[in-house]
GUDREN-575051 format. One record per residue (C-alpha): residue in three letters; x negated, y, z. Coordinates in steps of 0.05 Angstrom, whole numbers, padded with zeros to 5 digits, always signed. Layout:
REM GUDREN-575051
alaXYZ
...
This chain:
REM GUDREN-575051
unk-01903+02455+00931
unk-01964+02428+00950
unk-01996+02451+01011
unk-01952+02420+01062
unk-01982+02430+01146
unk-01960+02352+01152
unk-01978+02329+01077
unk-02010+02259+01078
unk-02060+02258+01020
unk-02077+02211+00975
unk-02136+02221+00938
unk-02112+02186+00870
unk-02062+02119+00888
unk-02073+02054+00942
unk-02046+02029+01003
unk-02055+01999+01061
unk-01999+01942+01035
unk-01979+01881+01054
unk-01980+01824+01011
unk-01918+01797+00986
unk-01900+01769+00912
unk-01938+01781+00843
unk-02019+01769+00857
unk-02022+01768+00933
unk-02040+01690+00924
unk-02105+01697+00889
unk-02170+01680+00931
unk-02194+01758+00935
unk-02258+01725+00966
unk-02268+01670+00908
unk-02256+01739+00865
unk-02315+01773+00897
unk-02361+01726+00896
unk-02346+01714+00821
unk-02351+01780+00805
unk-02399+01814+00860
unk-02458+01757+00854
unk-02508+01734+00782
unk-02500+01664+00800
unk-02567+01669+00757
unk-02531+01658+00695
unk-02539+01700+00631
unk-02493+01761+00630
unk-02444+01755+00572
unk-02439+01804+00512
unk-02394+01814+00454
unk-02320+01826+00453
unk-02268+01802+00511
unk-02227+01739+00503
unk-02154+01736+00523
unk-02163+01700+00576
unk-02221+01747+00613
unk-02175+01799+00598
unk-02122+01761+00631
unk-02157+01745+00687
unk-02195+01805+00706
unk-02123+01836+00717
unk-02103+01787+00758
unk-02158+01802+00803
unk-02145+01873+00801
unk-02077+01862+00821
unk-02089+01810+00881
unk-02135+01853+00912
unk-02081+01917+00907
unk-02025+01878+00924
unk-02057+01857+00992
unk-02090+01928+01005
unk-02158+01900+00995
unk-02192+01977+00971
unk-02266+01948+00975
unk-02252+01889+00942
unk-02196+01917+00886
unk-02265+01970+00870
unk-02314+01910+00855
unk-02261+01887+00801
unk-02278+01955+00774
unk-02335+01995+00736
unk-02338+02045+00782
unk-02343+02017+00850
unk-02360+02085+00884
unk-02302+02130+00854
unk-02248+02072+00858
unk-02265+02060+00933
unk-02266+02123+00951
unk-02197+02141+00913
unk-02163+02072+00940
unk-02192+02086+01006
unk-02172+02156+01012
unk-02092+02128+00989
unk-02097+02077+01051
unk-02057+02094+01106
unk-02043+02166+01094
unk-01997+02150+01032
unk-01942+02112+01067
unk-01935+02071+01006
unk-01918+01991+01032
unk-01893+01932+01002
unk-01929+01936+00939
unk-01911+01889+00877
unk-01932+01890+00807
unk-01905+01861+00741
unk-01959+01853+00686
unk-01933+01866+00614
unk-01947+01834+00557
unk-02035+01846+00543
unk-02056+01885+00482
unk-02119+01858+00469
unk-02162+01901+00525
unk-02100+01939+00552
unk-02051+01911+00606
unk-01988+01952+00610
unk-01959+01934+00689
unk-01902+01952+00727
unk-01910+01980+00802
unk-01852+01968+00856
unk-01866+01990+00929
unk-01840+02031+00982
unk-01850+02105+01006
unk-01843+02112+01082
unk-01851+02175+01119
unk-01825+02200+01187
unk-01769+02143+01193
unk-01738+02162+01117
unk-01756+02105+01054
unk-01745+02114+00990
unk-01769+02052+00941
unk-01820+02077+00882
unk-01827+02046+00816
unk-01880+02068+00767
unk-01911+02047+00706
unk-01974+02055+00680
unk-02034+02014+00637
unk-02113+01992+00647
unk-02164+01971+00603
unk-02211+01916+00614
unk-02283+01928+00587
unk-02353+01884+00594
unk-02397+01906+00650
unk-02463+01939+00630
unk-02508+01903+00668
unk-02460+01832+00687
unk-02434+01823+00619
unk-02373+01815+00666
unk-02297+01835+00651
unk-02281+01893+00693
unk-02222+01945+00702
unk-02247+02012+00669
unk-02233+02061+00727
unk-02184+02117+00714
unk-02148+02147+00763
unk-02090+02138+00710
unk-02089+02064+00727
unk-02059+02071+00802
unk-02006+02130+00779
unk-02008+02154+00706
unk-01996+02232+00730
unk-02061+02228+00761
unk-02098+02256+00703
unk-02170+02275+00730
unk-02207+02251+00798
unk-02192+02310+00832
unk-02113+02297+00829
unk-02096+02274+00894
unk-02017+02239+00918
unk-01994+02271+00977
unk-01925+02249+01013
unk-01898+02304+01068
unk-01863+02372+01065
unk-01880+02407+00999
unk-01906+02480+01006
unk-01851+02508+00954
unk-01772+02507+00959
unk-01737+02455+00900
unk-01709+02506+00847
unk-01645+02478+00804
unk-01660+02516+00747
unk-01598+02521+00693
unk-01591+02551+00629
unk-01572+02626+00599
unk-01498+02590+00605
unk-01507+02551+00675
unk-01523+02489+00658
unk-01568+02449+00687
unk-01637+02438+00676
unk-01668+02373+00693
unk-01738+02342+00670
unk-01703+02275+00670
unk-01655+02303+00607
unk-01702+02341+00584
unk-01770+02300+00589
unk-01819+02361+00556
unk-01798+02415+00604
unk-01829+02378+00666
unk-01875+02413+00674
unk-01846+02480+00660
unk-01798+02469+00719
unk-01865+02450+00765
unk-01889+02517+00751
unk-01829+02554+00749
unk-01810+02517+00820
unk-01893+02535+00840
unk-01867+02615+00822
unk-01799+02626+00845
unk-01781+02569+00896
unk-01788+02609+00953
unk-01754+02676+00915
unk-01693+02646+00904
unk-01674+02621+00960
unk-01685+02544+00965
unk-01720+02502+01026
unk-01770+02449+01027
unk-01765+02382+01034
unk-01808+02323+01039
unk-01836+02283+00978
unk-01880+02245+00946
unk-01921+02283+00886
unk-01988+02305+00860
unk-02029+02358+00881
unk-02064+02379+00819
unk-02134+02403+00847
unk-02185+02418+00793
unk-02146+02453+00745
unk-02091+02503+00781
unk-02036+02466+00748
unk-01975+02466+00795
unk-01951+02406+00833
unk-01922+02357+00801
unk-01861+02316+00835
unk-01850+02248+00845
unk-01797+02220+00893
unk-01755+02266+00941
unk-01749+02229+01009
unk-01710+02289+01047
unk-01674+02333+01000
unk-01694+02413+01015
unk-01647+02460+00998
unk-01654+02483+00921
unk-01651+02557+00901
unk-01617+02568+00830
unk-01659+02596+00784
unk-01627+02628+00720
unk-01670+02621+00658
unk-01667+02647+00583
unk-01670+02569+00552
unk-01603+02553+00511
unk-01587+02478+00538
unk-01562+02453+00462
unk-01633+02488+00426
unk-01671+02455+00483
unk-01638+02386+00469
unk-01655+02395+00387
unk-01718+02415+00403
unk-01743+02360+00456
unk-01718+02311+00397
unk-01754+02345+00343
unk-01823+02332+00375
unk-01812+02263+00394
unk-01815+02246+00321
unk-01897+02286+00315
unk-01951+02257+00362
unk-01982+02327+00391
unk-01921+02369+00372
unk-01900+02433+00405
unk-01846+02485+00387
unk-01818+02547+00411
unk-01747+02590+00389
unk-01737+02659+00420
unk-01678+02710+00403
unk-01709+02757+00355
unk-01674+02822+00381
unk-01692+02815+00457
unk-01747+02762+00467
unk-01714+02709+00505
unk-01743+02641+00500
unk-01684+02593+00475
unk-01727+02532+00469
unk-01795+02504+00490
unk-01813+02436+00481
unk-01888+02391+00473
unk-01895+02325+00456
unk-01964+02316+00491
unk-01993+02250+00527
unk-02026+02301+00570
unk-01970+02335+00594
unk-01999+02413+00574
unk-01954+02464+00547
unk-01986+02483+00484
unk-01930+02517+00459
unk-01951+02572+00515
unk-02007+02564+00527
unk-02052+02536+00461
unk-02109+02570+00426
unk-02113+02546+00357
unk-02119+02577+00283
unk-02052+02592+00257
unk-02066+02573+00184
unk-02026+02611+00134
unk-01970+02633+00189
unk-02023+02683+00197
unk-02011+02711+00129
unk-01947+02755+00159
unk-01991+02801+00194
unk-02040+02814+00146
unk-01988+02831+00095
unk-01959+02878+00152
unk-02034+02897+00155
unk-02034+02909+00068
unk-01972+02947+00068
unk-01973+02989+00124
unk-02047+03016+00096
unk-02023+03028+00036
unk-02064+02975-00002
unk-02008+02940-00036
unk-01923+02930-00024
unk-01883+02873-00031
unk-01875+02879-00111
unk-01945+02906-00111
unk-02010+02873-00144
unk-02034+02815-00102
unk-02072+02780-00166
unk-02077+02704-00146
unk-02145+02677-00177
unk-02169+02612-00168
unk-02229+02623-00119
unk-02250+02691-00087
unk-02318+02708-00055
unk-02334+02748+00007
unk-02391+02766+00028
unk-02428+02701+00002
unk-02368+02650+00012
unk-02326+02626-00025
unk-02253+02609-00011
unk-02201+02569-00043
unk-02128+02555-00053
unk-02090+02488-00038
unk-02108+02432-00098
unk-02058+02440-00162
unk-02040+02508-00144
unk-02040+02551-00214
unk-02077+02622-00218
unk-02032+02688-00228
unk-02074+02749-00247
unk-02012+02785-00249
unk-01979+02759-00192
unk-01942+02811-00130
unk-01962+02805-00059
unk-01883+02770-00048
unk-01905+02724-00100
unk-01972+02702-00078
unk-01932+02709+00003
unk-01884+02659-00021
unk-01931+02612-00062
unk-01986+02620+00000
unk-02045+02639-00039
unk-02106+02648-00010
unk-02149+02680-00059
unk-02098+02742-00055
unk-02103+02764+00006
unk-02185+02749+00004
unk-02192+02799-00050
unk-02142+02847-00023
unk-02175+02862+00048
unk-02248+02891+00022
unk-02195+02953-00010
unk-02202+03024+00031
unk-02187+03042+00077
unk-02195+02979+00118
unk-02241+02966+00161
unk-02270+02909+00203
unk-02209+02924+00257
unk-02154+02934+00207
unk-02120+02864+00227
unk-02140+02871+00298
unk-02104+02941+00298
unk-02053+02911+00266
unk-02039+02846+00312
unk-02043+02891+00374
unk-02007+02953+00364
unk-01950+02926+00321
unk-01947+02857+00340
unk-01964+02860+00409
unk-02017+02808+00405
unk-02081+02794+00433
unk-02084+02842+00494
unk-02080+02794+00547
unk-02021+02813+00579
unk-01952+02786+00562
unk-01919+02765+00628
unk-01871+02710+00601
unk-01856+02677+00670
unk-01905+02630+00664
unk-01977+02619+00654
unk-01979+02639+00567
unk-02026+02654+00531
unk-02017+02715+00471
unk-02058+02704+00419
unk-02131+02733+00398
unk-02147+02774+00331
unk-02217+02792+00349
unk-02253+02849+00296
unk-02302+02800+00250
unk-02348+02820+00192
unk-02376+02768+00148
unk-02338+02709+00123
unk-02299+02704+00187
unk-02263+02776+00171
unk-02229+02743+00108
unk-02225+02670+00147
unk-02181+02713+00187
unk-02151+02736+00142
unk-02116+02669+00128
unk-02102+02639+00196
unk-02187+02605+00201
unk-02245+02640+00226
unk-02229+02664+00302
unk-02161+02674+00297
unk-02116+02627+00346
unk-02045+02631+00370
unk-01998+02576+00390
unk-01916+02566+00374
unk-01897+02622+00431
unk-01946+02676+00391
unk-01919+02654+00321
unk-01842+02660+00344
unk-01859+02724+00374
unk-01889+02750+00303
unk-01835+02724+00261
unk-01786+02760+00314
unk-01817+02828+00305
unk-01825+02820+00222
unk-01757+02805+00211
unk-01727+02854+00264
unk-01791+02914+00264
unk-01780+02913+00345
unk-01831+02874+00387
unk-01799+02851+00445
unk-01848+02806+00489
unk-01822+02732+00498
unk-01797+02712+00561
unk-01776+02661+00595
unk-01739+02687+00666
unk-01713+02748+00679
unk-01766+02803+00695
unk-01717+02834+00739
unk-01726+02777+00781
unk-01794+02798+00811
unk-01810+02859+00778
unk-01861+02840+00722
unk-01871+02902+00668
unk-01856+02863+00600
unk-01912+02884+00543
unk-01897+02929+00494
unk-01918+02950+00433
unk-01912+03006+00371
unk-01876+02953+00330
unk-01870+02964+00251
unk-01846+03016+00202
unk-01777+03006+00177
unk-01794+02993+00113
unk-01855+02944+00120
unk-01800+02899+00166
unk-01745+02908+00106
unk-01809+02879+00054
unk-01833+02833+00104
unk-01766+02789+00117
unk-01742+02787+00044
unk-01811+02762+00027
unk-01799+02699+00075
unk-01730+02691+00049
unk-01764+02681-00018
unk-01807+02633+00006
unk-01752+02596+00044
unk-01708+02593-00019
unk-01753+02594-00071
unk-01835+02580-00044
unk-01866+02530-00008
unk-01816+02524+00056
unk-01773+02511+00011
unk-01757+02439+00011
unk-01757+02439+00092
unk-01703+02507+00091
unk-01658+02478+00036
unk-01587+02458+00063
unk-01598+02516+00128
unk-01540+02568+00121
unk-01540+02636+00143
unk-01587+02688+00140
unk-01655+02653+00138
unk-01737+02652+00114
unk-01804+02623+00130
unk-01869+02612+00131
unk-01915+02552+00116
unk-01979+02544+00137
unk-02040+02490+00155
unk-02106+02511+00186
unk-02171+02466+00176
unk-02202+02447+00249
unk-02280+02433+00254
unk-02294+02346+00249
unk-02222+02330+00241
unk-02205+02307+00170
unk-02129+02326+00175
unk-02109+02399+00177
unk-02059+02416+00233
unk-01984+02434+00203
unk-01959+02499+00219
unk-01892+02530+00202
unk-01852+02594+00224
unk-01784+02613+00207
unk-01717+02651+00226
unk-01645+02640+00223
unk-01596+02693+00234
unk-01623+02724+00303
unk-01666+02664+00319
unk-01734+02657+00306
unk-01777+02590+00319
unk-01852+02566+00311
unk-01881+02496+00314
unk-01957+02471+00303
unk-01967+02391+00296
unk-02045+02374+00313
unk-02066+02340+00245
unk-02002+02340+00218
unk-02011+02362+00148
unk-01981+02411+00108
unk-01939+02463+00138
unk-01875+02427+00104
unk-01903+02360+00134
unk-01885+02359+00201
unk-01884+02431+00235
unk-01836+02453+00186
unk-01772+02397+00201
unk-01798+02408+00269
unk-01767+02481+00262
unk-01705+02473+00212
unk-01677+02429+00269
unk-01684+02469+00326
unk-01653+02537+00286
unk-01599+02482+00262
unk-01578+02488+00329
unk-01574+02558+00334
unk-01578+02605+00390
């Protein structure tokens, strides 16, 4: 979708309407003059009142109720971009018939209600909308004015090169259904909007669909597919077949809701398939694919892969757990009130998530500055830029450090990043030794060559899954795990991000032959809010 030979675009949202209800009476004029001239009065400073608030909306709305574009970008504080964007809507949009509600004001923010019609080639379809603006003082006038943001006329128009466009779309509708046929729609299943976009963007036209015509945004500055918003003439819609599980998808789309900035992912540990993907995100980004951020103590599966498959140490092997341990000049710590263990295993200091451990166990011989980077890549498949999920996806990065950041990487900080997709993927290959690269449709469908990679040693798999059972029945996931049956385990982790006082809550874990992975920006402690985040969606099972 999106590139249409008749498309009528709309750089960013306004029409050439005609007035009608709401704030069609207001003297646009009387509005101008008020706003436009100095009247050689002081300009005002200091917070807004109610009532400028009030009114400055008002204005904003009579002048885009009667398809005034010059006047509605006076009202604003950005009189060049909001001309141009309501100009460019005028005409071309075939939006009419405009009305709009105001909500109730929020000191500076007025929440409003949008009703109009979409006509185009003799078909209507009415459009309702909601979105918000903010009122702020002018710079110079001291005056109230609408803070510009394409946002304000639609909220999916995100940046100012987003533009509307009504007329054929350039990809075929998809109906995409579940591994058991059911249906797929963004309206039951809010997070995986934009998902379908880009899975419509990929396979519209290979499955066997036709276009029709509609009303959506053309995402220019960014490569993000289309997205959708009002069908006038259906197309024809191909079925695509994908590996989501409709009753995980449900769990996990409810999951989120409940963590601002939440994202999760469950695959099927013995062949990769994605069961579940869901953000909760304002901006609408699929972090669970596609983020780059430290993993935190999640991290700490690989490099006891990394300490057992070199020899260094085995699950009831030393792992002494001191209180601080220094490398190369820094010095790292454990979480407040935990208490040293000089004697401590590596499944005890795994289950308890001590830092210091694994600090002082990756200077031993014989590894090296590439020891974890060998590690994530060859066994876990990570890192090599080329997992082919379906989807734009991101895999992960374990770049080779020195310094501080080699044992920051150690534990999930320095340059390490992943995202909920990665961390499934890991605890999928720990628990099972196979890596089988996630996916999301069928690669049969067009051909793509799924990654691959060496996978682990029987016996480092065998250590590695009973040391998150421990730690799901007995260390720190424990209090999310207890009351899961079945076969399960986990991992807890929180990663510390640069001017933001609240670590972001990580948490892996597996149940039977699911695995799932959820990161909440500044969410805490693993336990806090990544961690129910996951015990719900493997509640649901595979």
């Amino acid at each position: 979708m999106g590139k249409g030979v008749k498309a009528a675009v709309i750089g960013s949202v306004f029409a050439v309407m005609v007035g009608g209800a709401g704030y069609g009476a207001f003297n646009i004029v009387s509005a101008l003059n008020e706003d436009g001239g100095s009247g050689g009065s002081e300009a005002k400073s200091g917070p807004l009142s109610g009532d400028e608030v009030e009114e400055a909306s008002q204005k904003f709305f009579a002048a885009w109720e009667k398809g005034s574009a010059a006047t509605a970008a006076q009202l604003t504080n950005n009189n060049a971009a909001a001309q141009s964007a309501l100009t460019d809507y005028a005409g071309d949009a075939h939006i009419t018939d405009v009305e709009i509600t105001p909500g109730t004001v929020q000191k500076t923010t007025v929440p409003f209600t949008v009703k109009a019609k979409v006509s185009y080639e003799g078909t209507s379809k009415p459009l309702t909308y909601k979105s918000t603006l903010t009122v702020v003082r002018g710079i110079t006038t001291g005056k109230p004015l609408v803070d510009w943001q394409p946002s304000v006329l639609h909220p999916e128009l995100r940046t100012a090169q987003d533009a509307l466009v009504t007329g054929p779309s350039a990809t075929p509708p998809i109906e995409a259904v579940d591994r058991d046929g059911k249906v797929l729609t963004k309206e039951k299943y809010p997070s995986l909007g934009p998902i379908l976009d880009a899975l419509r963007e990929k396979y519209g036209a290979r499955v066997g669909g036709k276009p029709g015509v509609e009303l959506y945004v053309r995402h220019n500055g960014d490569g993000s597919p289309d997205t959708s918003l009002l069908t006038l003439a259906e197309g024809k819609a191909g079925e695509l077949r994908t590996t989501i599980r409709a009753s995980a998808q449900a769990a996990a789309e409810t999951a989120v809701k409940k963590y601002a900035n939440s994202s999760v992912v469950a695959v099927k540990t013995g062949t990769g398939e994605v069961l579940a993907v869901a953000n909760h995100r304002d901006d609408g980004w699929n972090a669970a694919f596609e983020g780059t951020q430290p993993p935190g103590s999640t991290m700490k599966i690989i490099t006891a892969a990394m300490l057992i498959d070199n020899g260094v140490t085995s699950m009831n092997g030393p792992a002494p757990c001191p209180d601080d341990a220094m490398w190369q000049g820094q010095t790292f710590h454990n979480l407040k009130n935990m208490k040293p263990n000089e004697s401590a295993t590596l499944a005890n200091s795994f289950l308890r998530s001590c830092n210091t451990a694994f600090i002082k166990l990756i200077d031993e011989k014989p590894l090296t500055d590439e020891s974890l980077t060998q590690e994530a890549q060859t066994r876990f498949g990570l890192g090599r830029d080329d997992w082919k999920t379906g989807i734009t996806s991101v895999d992960g990065s374990v770049p080779a450090e020195s310094g501080p950041d080699r044992a920051a990487n150690a534990i999930g900080q320095g340059k390490v990043t992943m995202n909920p997709l990665n961390m499934a993927s890991v605890t999928a290959t720990a628990i099972t030794g196979d890596f089988h690269q996630p996916y999301l449709v069928s690669p049969k469908l067009d051909d793509r060559q799924l990654a691959t990679a060496k996978g682990l040693p029987y016996g480092t798999a065998t250590q590695l899954k009973q040391m998150m059972r421990l730690t799901a029945t007995q260390g720190t996931a424990a209090p999310v795990m207890q009351g899961l049956g079945g076969d399960i385990g986990a991992k807890t982790g929180s990663a510390e991000v640069d001017g933001v006082e609240t670590s972001n809550s990580w948490f892996t874990g597996f149940r039977d032959d699911v695995a799932a992975a959820a990161m909440t920006e500044q969410g805490g402690h693993g336990v806090d809010a990544a961690g129910p985040i996951v015990k719900a969606v493997l509640a649901a099972g595979g």
